[in-house]
Legacy VTK file of the C-alpha trace (Angstrom):
# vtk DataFile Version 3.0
C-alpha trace
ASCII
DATASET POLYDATA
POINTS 252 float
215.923 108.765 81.270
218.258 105.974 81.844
217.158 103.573 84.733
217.876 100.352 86.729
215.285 98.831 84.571
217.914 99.448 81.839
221.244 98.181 83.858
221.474 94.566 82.754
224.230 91.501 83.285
225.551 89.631 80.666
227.795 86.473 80.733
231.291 86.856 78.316
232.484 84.681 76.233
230.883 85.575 72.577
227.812 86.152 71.627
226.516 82.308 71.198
227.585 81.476 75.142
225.136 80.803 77.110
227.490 78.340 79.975
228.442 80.001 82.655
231.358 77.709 83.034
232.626 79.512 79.958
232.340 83.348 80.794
235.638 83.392 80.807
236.312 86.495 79.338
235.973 87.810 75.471
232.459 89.416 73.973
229.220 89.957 75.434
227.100 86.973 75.654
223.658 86.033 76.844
221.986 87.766 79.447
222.116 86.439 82.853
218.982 84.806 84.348
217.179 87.026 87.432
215.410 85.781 89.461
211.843 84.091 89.374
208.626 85.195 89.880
205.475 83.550 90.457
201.914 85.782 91.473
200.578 88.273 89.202
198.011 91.720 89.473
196.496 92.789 86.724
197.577 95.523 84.693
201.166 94.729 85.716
204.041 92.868 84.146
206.661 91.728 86.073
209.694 92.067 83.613
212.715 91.305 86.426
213.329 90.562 89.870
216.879 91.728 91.164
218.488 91.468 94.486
215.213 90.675 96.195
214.834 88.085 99.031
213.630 84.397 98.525
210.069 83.680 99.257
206.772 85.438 99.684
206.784 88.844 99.161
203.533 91.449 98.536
202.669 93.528 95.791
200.147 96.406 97.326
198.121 98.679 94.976
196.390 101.859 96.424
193.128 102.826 94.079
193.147 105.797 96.204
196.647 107.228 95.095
197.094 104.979 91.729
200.138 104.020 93.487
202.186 100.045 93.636
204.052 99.246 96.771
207.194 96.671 96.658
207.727 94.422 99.711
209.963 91.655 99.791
210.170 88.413 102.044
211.382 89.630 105.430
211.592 93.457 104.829
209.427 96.650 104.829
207.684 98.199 101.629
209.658 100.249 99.322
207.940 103.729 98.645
204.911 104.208 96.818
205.158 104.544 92.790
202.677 106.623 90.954
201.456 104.195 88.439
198.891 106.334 86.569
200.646 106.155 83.244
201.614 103.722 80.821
205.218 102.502 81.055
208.363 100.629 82.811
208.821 101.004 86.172
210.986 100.147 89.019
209.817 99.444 92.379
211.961 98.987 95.345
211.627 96.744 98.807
212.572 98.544 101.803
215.746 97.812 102.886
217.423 96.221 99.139
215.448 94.506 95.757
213.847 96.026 92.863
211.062 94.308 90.845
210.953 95.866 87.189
207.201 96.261 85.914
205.534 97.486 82.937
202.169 99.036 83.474
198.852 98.820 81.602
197.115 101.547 83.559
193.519 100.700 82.051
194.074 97.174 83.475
195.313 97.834 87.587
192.540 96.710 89.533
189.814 99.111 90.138
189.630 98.746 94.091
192.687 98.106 96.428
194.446 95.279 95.766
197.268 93.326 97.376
199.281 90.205 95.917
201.129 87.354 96.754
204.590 87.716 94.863
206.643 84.967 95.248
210.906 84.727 94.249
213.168 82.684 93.998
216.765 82.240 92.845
218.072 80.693 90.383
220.555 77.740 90.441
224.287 78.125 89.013
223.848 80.870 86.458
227.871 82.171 87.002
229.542 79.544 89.272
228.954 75.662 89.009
228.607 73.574 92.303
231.658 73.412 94.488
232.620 68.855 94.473
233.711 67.464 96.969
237.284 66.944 95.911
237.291 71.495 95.146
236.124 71.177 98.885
238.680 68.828 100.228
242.306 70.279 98.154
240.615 74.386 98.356
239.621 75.700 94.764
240.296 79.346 92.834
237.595 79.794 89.890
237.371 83.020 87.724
234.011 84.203 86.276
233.708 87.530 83.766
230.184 89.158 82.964
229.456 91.979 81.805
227.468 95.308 83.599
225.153 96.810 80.210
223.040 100.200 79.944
220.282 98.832 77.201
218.951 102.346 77.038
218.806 103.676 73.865
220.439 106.984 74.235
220.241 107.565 78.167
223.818 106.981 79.961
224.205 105.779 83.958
225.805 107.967 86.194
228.491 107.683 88.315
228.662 104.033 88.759
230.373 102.112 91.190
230.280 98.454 92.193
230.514 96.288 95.224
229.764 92.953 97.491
226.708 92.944 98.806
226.967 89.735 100.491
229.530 87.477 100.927
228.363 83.722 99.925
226.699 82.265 102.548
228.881 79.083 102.673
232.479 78.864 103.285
233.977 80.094 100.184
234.327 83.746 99.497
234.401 86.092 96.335
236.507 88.971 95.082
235.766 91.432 92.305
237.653 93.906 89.768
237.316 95.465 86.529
238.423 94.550 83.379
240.498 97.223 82.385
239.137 97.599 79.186
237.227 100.031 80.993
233.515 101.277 80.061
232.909 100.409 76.442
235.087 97.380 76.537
233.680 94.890 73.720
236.392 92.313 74.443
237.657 91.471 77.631
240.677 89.253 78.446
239.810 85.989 77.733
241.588 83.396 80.497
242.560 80.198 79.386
240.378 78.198 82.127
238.445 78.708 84.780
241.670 78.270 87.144
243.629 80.937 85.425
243.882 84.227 86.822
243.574 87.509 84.060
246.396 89.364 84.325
244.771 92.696 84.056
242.425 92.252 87.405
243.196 93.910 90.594
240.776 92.126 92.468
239.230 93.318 96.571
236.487 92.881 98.412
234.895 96.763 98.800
231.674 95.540 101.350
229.345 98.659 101.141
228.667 101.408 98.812
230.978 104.175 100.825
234.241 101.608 99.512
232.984 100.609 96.449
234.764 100.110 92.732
234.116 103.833 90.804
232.729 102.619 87.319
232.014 105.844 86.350
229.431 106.812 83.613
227.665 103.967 81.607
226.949 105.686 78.115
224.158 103.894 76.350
224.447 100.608 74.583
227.450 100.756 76.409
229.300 98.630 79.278
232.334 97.343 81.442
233.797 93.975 82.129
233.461 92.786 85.774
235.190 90.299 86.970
234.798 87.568 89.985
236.926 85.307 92.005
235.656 83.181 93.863
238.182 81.210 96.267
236.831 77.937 99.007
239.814 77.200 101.660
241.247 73.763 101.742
240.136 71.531 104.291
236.221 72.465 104.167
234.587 70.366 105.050
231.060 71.308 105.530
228.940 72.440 102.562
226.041 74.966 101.985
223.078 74.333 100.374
221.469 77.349 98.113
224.463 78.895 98.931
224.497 82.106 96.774
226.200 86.119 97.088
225.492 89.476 95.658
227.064 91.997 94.202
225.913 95.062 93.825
225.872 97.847 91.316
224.809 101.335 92.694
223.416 104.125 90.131
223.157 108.018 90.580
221.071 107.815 87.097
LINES 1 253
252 0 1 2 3 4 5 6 7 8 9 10 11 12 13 14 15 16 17 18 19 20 21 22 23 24 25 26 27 28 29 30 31 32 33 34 35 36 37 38 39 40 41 42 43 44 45 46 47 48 49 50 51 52 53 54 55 56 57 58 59 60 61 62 63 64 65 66 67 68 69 70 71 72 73 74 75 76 77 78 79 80 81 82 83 84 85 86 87 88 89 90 91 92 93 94 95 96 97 98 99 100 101 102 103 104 105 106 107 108 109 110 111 112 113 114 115 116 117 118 119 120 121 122 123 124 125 126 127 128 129 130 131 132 133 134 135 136 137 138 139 140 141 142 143 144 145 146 147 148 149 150 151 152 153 154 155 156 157 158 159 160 161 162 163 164 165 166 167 168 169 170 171 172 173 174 175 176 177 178 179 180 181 182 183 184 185 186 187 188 189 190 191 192 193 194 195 196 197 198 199 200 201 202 203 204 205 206 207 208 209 210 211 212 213 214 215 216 217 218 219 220 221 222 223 224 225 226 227 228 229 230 231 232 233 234 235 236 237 238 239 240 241 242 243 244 245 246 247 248 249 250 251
């Protein structure tokens, strides 16, 4: 079965880009860096951190139940995984996050065991830094990645995308599909970041009830999403780490 451990982002742009600055549209290119994570337990790989909050979090193992516990910086633990068997899984923090893990079940410690997991987010991996002059005059920039199902035969079902949370500066984002649709291999390509594609109805759906409908994700399929990201003129204050989310919800 088809997971979030198989929903991946990709930046556009051919399959050689790796610049964010030029996911401008066009083919699938490399995948976009998660997040990082430092802290280990053994018998556990930590393949991917998504969505989860910055800073210390706790990785809890029950010997008792053979069960793995996900608990972000700042929020409760997701529910208990039964971990008894080989293979990927995904484990949730309460409230939003996923770590993606692959198990070596004759490795997981052989008493109770809790972790230090520690994330962090990366810098600039699909918008560069907002200068001071982008600040000063206001700035429109366009990015286009690309929402993948790497499962081999599994699709995703029912689909649907939205913001999570707004940047935490003074700028603000919008999203829309490419309409290419699902199994688009070729998006618009833009000529510049400044240039608006044509095909983009772009809004600002805040929560899963208002969200984009995707639809299904057969596999080794995907869809073209695209962002806008627009800072007001006159802004004069800047944000440091100043980063958003948006979110892709899954009925599997």
């Amino acid at each position: 079965m088809a997971t979030l451990a198989d929903l991946n982002w990709y930046l556009s742009g051919g399959a050689s880009n790796t610049d964010p600055d030029l996911s401008l549209g066009g083919a699938k290119g490399a995948q976009i860096g998660a997040q990082t994570v430092t802290g280990s337990m053994p018998g556990v790989s930590i393949d991917r951190s998504e969505g989860n909050s910055t800073g210390a979090g706790a990785l809890t193992y029950s010997d008792d139940n053979e069960t793995l516990e996900w608990e972000c910086a700042g929020q409760t633990p997701g529910d208990a995984v039964d971990v008894t068997a080989d293979g990927e899984y995904v484990l949730f923090s309460g409230a939003s996050g996923y770590l993606v893990v692959t198990i070596t079940a004759s490795l997981l410690p052989t008493s109770n065991d809790a972790q230090i997991i520690t994330i962090a987010q990366p810098r600039n991996n699909l918008f560069d830094d907002i200068n001071k002059d982008e600040s000063f005059d206001g700035d429109t920039e366009y990015r286009c990645f690309y929402v993948w199902n790497d499962h081999a035969t599994d699709g995703l079902i029912e689909c649907a995308t939205y913001i999570a949370a707004q940047p935490t500066g003074n700028d603000a984002i919008e999203i829309g599909l490419d309409d290419g649709g699902v199994g688009t291999t070729d998006a618009v390509t833009v000529a510049d970041e400044s240039t608006a594609p044509s095909n983009v109805t772009f809004s600002t759906p805040a929560d899963s009830a208002g969200g984009i409908a995707i639809g299904d994700i057969p596999a080794g399929e995907g869809i073209a999403l695209w962002v806008k990201r627009i800072v007001p003129t006159r802004t004069l204050t800047g944000a440091q780490n100043d980063t958003l989310q948006i979110a892709i919800e899954v009925r599997y």
